[in-house]
Short mmCIF file of the C-alpha atoms (twelve columns), coordinates in Angstrom:
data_MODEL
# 
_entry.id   MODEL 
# 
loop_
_atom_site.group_PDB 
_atom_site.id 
_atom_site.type_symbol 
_atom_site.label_atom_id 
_atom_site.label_alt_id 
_atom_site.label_comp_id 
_atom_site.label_asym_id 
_atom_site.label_seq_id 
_atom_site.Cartn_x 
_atom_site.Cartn_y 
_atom_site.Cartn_z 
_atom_site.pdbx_PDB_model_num 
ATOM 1   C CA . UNK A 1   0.000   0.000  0.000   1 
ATOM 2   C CA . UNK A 2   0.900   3.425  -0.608  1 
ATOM 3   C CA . UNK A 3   -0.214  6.883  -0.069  1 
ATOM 4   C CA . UNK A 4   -1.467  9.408  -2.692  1 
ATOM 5   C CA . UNK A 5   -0.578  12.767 -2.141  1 
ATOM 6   C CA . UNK A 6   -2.388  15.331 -4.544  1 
ATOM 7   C CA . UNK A 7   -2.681  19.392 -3.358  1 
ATOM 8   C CA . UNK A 8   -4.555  18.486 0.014   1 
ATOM 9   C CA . UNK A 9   -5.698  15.144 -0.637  1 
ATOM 10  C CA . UNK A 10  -4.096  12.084 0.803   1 
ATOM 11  C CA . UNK A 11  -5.467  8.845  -0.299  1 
ATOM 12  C CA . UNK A 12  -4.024  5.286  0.447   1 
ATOM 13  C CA . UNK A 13  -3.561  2.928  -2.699  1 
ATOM 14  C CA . UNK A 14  -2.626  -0.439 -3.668  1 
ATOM 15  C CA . UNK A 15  0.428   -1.125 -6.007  1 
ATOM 16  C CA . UNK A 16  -1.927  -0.485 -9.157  1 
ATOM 17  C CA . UNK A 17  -2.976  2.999  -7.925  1 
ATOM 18  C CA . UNK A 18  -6.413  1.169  -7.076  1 
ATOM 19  C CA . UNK A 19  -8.263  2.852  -3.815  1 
ATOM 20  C CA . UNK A 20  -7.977  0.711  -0.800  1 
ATOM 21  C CA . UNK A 21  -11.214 1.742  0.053   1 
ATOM 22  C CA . UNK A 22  -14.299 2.659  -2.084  1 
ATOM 23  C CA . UNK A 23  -16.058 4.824  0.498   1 
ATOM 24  C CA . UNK A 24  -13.059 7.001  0.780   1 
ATOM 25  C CA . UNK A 25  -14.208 8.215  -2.456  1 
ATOM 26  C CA . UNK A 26  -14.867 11.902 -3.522  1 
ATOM 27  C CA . UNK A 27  -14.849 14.364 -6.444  1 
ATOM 28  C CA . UNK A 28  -11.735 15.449 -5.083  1 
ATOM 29  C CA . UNK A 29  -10.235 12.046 -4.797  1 
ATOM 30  C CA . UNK A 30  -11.261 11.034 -8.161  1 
ATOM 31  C CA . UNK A 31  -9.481  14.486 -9.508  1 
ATOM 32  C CA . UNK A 32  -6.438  13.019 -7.398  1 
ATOM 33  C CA . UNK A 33  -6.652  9.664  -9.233  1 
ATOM 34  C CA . UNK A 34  -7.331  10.953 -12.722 1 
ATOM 35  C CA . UNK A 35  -3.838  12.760 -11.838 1 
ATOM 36  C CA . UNK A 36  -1.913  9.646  -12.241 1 
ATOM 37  C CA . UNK A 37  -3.703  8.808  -15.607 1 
ATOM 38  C CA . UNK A 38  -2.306  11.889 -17.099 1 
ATOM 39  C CA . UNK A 39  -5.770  13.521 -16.757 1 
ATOM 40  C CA . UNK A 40  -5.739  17.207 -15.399 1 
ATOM 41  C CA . UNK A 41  -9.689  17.963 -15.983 1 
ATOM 42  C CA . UNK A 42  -12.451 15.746 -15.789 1 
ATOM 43  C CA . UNK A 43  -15.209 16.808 -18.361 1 
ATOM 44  C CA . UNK A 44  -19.221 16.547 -18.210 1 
ATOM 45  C CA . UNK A 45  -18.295 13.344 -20.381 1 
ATOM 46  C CA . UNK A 46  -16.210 12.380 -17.904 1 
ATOM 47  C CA . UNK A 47  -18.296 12.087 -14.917 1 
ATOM 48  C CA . UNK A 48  -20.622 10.608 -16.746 1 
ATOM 49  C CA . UNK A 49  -18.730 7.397  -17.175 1 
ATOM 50  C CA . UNK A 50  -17.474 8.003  -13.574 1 
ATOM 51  C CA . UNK A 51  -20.574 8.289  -12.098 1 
ATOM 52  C CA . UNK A 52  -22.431 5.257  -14.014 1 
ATOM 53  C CA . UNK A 53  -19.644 2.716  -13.217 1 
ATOM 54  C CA . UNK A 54  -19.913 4.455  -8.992  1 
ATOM 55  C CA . UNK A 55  -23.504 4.115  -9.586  1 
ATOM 56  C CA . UNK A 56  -23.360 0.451  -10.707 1 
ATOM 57  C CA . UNK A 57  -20.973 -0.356 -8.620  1 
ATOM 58  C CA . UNK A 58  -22.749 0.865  -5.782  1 
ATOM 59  C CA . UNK A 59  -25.915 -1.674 -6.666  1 
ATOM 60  C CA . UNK A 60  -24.033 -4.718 -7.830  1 
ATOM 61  C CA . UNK A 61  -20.775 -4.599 -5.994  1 
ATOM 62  C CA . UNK A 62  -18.909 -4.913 -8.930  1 
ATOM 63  C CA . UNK A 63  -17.727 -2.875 -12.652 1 
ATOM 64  C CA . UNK A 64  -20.448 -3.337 -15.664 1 
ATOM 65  C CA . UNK A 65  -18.987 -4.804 -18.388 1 
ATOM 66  C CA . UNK A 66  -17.981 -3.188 -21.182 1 
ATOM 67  C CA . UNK A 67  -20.907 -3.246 -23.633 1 
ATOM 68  C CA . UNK A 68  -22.732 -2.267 -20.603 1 
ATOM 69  C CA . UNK A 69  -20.949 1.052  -19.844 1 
ATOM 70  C CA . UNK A 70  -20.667 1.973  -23.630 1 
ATOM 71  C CA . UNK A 71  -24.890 1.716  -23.673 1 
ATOM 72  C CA . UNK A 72  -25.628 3.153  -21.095 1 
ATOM 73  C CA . UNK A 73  -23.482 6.101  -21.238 1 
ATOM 74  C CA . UNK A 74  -23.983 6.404  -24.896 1 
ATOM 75  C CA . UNK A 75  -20.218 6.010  -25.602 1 
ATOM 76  C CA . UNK A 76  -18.726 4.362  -27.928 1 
ATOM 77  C CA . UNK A 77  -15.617 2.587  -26.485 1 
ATOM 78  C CA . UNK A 78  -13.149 4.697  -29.105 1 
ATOM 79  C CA . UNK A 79  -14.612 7.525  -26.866 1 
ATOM 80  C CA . UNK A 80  -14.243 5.741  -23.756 1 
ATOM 81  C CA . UNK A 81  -10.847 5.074  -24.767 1 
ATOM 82  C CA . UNK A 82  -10.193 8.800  -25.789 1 
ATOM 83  C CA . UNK A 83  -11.584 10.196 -22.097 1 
ATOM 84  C CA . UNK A 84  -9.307  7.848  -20.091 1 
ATOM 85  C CA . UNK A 85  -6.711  6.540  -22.715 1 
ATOM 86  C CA . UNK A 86  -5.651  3.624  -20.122 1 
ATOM 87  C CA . UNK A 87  -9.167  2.244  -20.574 1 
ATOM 88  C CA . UNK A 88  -12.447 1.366  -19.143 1 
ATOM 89  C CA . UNK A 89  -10.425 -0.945 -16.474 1 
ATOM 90  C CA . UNK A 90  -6.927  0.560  -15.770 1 
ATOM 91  C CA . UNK A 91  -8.617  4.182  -16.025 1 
ATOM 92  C CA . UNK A 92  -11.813 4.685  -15.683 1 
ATOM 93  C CA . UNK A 93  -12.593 2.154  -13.010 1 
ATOM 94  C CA . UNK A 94  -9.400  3.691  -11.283 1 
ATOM 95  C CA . UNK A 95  -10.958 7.440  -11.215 1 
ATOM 96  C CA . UNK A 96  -13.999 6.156  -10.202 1 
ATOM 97  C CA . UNK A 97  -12.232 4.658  -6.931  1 
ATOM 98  C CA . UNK A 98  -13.659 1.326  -7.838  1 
ATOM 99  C CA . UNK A 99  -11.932 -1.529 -6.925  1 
ATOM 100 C CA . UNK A 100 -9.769  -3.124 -9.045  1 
ATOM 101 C CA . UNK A 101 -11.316 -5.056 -12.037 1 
ATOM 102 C CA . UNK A 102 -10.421 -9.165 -11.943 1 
ATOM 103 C CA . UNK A 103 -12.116 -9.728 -15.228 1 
ATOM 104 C CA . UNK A 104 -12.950 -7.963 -18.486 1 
ATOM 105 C CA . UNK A 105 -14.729 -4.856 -17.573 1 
# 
């Protein structure tokens, strides 16, 4: 585990960058993780994605596939791809302070 450090937000994180825990989880935290994706804005489009795979995760426990997230954010996964260039898993999931993915998200 590490910590996080971004302007006044200190976050602990496993060796992926992952959130060690979900409920530590705000806007400002997610602007901490999108950090270390390269990201220095998060867009409308942006929390969109974030907050359908928080608000999935929140009811099932675990990331929406794929297919899912592209239809029900309206994205296709090019544009998925061109908000968080590290991908649905590695990035998205990541800003969203989801756990880390095991399967194909």
């Amino acid at each position: 585990m590490t910590e996080l450090h971004w302007n006044n937000v200190c976050v602990e994180v496993d060796d992926d960058g992952f959130v060690i825990d979900p409920d530590c989880w705000n806007e400002e935290v997610a602007m901490a993780l999108a950090s270390t994706e390269g990201l220095t804005d998060l867009s409308d489009d942006h929390w969109k994605v974030v907050n359908y795979l928080r608000s999935y995760y929140n009811e099932f426990g675990i990331a929406p596939m794929v297919r899912m997230l592209c239809q029900e954010t309206g994205f296709s996964l090019g544009k998925i791809f061109q908000l968080f260039p590290s991908g649905p898993e590695k990035g998205a999931c990541k800003v969203a302070g989801l756990d880390k993915p095991t399967g194909c998200v």
